[in-house]
C-alpha positions as CSV (number, residue, x, y, z in Angstrom):
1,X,-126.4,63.9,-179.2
2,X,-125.0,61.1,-177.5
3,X,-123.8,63.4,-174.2
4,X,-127.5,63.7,-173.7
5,X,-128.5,60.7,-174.2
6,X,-126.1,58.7,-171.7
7,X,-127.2,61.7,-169.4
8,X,-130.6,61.1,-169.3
9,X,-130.1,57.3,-169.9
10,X,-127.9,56.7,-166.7
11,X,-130.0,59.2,-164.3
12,X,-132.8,57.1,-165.2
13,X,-130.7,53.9,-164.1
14,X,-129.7,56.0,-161.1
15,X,-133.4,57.1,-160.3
16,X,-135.0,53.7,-160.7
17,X,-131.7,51.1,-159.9
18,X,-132.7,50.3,-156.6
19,X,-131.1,47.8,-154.9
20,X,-127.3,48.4,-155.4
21,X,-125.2,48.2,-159.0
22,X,-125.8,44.4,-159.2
23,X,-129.6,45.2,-159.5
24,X,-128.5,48.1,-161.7
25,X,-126.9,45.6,-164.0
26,X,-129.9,44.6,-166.2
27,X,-131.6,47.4,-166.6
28,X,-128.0,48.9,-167.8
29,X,-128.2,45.8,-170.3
30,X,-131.5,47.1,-171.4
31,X,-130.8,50.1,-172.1
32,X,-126.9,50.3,-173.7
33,X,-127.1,46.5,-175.3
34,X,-130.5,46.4,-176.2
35,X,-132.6,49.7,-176.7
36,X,-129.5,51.9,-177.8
37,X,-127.4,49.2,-179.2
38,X,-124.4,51.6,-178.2
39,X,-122.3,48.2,-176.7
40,X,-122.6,44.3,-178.0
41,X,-123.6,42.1,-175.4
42,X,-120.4,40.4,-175.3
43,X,-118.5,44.3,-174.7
44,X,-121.0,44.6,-172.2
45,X,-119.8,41.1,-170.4
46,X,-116.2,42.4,-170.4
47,X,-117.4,45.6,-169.0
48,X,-119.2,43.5,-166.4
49,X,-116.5,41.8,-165.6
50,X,-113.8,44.7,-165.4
51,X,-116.6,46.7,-163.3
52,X,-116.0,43.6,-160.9
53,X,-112.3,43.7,-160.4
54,X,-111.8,47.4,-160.2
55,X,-112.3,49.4,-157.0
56,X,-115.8,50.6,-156.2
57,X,-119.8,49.9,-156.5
58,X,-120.1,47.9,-159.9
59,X,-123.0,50.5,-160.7
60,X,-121.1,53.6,-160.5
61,X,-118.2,51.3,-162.5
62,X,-120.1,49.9,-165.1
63,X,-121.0,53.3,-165.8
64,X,-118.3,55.0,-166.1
65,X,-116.7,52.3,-168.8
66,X,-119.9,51.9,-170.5
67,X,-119.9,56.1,-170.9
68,X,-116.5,55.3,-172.4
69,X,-116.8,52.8,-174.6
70,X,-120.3,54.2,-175.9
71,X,-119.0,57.4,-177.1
72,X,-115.5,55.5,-178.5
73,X,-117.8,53.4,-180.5
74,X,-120.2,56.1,-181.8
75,X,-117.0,57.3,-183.7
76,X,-115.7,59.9,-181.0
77,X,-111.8,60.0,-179.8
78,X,-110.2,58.5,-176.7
79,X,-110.2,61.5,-174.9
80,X,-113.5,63.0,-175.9
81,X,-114.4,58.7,-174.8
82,X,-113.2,60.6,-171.1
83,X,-116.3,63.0,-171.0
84,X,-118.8,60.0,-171.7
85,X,-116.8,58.2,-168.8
86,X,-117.7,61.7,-166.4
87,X,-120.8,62.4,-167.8
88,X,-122.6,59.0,-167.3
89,X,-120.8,58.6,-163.9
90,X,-122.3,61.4,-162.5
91,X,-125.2,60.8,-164.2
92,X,-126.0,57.5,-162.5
93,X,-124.8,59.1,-159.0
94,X,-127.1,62.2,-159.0
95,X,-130.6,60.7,-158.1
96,X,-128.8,58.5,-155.4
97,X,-127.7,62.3,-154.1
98,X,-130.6,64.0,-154.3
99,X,-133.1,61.2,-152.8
100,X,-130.3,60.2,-150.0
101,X,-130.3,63.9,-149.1
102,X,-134.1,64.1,-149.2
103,X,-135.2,60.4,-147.5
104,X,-132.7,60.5,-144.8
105,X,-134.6,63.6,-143.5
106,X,-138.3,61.8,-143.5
107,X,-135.9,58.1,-143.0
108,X,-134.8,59.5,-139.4
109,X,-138.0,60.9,-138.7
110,X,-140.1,58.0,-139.4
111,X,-138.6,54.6,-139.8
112,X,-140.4,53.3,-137.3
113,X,-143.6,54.0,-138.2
114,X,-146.1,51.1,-139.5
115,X,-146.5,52.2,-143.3
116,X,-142.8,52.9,-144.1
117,X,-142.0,49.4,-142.4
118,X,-144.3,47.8,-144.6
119,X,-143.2,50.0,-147.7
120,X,-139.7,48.3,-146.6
121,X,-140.8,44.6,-146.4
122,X,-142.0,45.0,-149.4
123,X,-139.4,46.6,-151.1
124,X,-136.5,43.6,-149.7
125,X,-137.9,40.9,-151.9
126,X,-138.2,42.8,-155.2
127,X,-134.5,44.1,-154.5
128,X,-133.7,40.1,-154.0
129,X,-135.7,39.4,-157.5
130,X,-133.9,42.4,-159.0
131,X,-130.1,40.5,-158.1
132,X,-131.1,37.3,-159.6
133,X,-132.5,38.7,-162.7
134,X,-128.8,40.5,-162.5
135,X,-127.5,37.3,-162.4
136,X,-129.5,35.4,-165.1
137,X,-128.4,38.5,-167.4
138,X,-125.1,37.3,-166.8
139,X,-125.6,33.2,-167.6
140,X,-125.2,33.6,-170.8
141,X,-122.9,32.3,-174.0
142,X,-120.2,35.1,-173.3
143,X,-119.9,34.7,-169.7
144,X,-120.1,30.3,-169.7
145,X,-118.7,29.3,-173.2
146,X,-120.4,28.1,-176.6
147,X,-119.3,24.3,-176.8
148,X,-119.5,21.5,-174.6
149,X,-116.3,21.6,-172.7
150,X,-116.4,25.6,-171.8
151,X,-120.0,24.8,-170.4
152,X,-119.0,22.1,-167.9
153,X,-115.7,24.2,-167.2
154,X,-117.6,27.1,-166.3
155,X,-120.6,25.3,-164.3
156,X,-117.9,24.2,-162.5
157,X,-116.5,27.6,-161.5
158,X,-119.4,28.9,-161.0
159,X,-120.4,26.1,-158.5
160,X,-116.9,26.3,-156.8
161,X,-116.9,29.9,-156.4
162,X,-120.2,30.0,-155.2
163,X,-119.6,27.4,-152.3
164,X,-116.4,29.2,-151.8
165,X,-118.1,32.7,-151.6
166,X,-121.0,31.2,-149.6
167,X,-119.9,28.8,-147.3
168,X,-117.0,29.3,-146.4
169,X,-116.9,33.4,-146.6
170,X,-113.5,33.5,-149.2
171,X,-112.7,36.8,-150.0
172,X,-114.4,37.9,-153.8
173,X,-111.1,39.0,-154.9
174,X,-109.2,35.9,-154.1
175,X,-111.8,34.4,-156.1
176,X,-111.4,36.4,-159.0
177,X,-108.0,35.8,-158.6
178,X,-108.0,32.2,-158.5
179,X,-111.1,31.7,-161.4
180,X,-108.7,33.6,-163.4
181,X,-105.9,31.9,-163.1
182,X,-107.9,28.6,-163.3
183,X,-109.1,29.6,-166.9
184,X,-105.3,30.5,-167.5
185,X,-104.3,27.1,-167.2
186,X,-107.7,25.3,-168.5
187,X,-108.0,27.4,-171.7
């Protein structure tokens, strides 16, 4: 049944998506585009990028649409859609519940003790690999265009938004705002 399934699916994304929902985002690929094949990639980039706009984490987000849209397309209705929605939301926030309530006890206790400030410096750098490979999921067809034009169009709002974003601090929603707009008037 495909109530279970997200269930178990997103309290495994939950348990294991360490690093924040941008880290979350390929191993949600994995699992809903690739091993269940319950969204296409390219419903999976519009989820992406309407996680993005929407108030809240883009883990708990993506979740909750891709719960919708998983049981819509497996044939169910709009409103039964609404349960997948609840069900893999809550799914993905459970372990993040559980552990927070658990590590902040033994956290407090000994953070600044030698072996959990190495566990620590070691576990910075895999959450840094785990954003890029989040970002490389997303550098795709869908996301930067098929032909020659959309490809240079896109580098280039990619590029500006980075610099934008990273040098001179511009607020991510502005950005959105503008990129949209921008592909408004270019496409």
């Amino acid at each position: 049944m495909i109530f279970l399934q997200l269930f178990y699916t997103f309290f495994k994304i939950g348990l294991f998506g360490f690093g924040g929902g941008y880290a979350m985002l390929s191993m949600i690929q994995g699992e809903v585009v690739t091993r269940h094949e319950w969204l296409s990639s390219p419903e999976f980039t519009d989820i992406i990028a309407i996680s993005q706009m929407t108030p809240g984490p883009i883990g708990i987000n993506s979740a909750t649409y891709v719960g919708y849209t998983a049981v819509v397309n497996a044939g169910y209705s709009h409103l039964v859609g609404i349960a997948g929605s609840i069900i893999a939301t809550l799914a993905v926030i459970f372990p993040s519940f559980i552990l927070m309530l658990l590590i902040s006890r033994f956290f407090l206790k000994y953070q600044k003790h030698p072996s959990v400030a190495a566990v620590f410096n070691g576990l910075r750098p895999g959450v840094v690999g785990l954003l890029a490979a989040a970002a490389l999921v997303l550098m795709n067809g869908e996301n930067f265009g098929n032909d020659t034009w959309q490809v240079m169009v896109s580098i280039l709002l990619f590029i500006g938004a980075f610099i934008a974003s990273f040098r001179y601090k511009v607020n991510p929603i502005l950005l959105i705002v503008i990129c949209g707009i921008l592909g408004y008037i270019i496409y």
